[in-house]
C-alpha positions in Angstrom: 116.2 20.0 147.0 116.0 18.2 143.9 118.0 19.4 140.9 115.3 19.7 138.3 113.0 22.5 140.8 113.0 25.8 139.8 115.4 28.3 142.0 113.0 30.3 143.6 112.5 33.7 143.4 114.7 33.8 140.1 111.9 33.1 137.8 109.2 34.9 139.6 111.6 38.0 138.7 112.1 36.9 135.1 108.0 36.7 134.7 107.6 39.9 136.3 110.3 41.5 133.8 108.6 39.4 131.1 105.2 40.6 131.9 105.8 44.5 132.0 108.1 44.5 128.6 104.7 42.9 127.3 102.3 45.5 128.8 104.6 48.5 128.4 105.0 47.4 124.2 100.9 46.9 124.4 100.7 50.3 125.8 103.2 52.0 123.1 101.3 50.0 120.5 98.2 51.0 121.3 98.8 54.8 121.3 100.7 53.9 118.2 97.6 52.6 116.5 95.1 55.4 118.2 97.1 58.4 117.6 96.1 58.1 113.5 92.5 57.8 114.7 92.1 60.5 117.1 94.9 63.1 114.2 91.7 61.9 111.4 88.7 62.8 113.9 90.4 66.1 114.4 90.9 66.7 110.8 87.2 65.6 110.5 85.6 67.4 112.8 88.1 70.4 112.0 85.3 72.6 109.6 82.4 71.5 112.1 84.1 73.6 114.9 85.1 76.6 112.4 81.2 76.7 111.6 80.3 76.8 115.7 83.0 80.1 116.1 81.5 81.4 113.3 77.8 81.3 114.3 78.1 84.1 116.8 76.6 87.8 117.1 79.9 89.2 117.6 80.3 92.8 115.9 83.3 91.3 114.9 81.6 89.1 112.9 79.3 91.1 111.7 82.4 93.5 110.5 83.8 90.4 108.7 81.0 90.6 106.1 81.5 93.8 104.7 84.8 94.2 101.9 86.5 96.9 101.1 85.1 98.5 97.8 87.6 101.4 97.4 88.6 104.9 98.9 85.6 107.6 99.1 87.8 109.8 96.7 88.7 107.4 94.3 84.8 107.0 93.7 83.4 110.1 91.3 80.5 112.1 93.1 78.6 112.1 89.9 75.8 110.1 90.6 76.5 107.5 87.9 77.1 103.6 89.4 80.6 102.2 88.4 81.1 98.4 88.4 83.6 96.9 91.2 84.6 93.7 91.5 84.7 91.9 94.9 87.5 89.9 95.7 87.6 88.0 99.2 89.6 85.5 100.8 87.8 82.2 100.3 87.4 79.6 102.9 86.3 76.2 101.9 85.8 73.1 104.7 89.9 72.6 104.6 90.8 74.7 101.8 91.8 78.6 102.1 92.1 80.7 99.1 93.3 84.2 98.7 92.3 87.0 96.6 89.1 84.9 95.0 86.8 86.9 93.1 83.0 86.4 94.4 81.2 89.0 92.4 80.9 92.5 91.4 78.6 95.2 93.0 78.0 99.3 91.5 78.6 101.6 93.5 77.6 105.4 93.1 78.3 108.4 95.3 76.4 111.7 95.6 76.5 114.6 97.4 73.7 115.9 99.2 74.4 118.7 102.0 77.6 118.5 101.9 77.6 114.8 102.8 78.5 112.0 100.3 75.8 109.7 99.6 76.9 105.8 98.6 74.6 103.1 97.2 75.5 100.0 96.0 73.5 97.2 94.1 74.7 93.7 93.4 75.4 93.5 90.0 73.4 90.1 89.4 70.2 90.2 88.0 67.5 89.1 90.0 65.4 87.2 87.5 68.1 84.6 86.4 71.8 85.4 87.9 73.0 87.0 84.5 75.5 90.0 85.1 73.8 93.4 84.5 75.5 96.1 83.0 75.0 99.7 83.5 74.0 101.7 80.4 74.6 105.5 80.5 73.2 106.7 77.2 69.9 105.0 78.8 70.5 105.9 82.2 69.5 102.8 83.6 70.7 99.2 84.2 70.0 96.7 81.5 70.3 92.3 81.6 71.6 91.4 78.3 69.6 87.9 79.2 66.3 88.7 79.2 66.1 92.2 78.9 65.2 93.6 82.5 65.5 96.7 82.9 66.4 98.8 86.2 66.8 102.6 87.2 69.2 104.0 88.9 68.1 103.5 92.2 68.0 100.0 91.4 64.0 99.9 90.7 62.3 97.6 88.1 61.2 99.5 85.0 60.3 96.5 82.8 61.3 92.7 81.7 60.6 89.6 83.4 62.5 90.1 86.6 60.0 90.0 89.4 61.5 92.5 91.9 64.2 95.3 91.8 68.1 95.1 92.2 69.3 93.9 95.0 70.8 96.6 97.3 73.5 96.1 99.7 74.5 97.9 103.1 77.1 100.4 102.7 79.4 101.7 105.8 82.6 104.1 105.6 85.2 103.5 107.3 87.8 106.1 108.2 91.6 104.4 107.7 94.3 107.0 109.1 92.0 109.6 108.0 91.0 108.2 104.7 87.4 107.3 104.6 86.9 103.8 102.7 83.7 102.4 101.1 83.0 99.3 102.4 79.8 97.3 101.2 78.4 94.2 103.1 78.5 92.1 100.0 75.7 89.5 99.5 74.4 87.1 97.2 70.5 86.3 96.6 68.1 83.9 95.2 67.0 84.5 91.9 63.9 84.0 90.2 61.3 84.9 93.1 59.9 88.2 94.3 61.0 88.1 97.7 64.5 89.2 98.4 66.1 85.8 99.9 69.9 86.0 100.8 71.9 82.7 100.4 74.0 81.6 102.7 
């Protein structure tokens, strides 16, 4: 045996050692480097799955439309609309916010055999989008924009608006025995005779 070979078996074991301290630290590295990658596509892809959930049929969902206008009693049984505003928690792609205004709807409540009787309109105009307001010397809604002019029951009586208030679904909901108005709250396309929700 000469002195300058190698030992063997020595540095077969210091290769082996050698050659898993470099795969182990290529394996770290790598989930190192992917884990940033796969954290991003999750973030990504985060509003894309809230938009699959929400595209049931569920009565759930359906539920989730509707927003709590205020109790039955608090609401006068005179006939005459009163202007609410609407106030929902807003969900953008990443973004939540709480409390957000998103519009205003009248509501007016009658009694008719003993049973009350709830409409509600949104408060938009349908010509242009300008906020109507309701006018009690006149009876009637009126857009300060243009001039439409609406009945009670939401109808067109004159202006350029080319169809009626919008009306929304009403439902009441009984809350430990206090019934609450709750109105499926909607916006709509304006300018066009059809009735066109958006969204």
């Amino acid at each position: 045996m000469n002195h300058g070979d190698p030992v063997p078996g020595v540095n077969d074991a210091s290769e082996r050692r050698s050659f898993l301290t470099r795969f182990s630290a290529a394996v770290v590295g790598g989930i190192l480097v992917l884990f940033p990658f796969a954290a991003g596509w999750g973030v990504l892809l985060h509003p894309l799955r809230n938009r699959s959930k929400r595209s049931g049929t569920d009565d759930a969902l359906d539920r989730a439309r509707f927003v709590r206008i205020c109790a039955l009693e608090a609401l006068p049984a005179d006939g005459v609309p009163h202007e609410f505003v609407v106030t929902a928690d807003v969900a953008d792609a990443w973004t939540r916010a709480a409390g957000q205004r998103i519009g205003s709807v009248f509501v007016a409540r009658s009694e008719a055999a003993g049973k009350p009787q709830v409409t509600a309109f949104t408060a938009t105009c349908p010509h242009l989008g300008c906020a109507v307001e309701f006018n009690p010397a006149e009876n009637r809604f009126e857009c300060p924009c243009h001039e439409s002019a609406f009945a009670k029951d939401g109808q067109k009586l004159f202006g350029p608006s080319l169809r009626a208030l919008d009306p929304l679904e009403v439902k009441l909901v009984d809350d430990k025995g206090t019934q609450e108005i709750w109105v499926d709250f909607q916006r709509f396309r304006a300018g066009i005779a059809e009735r066109i929700p958006i969204g």
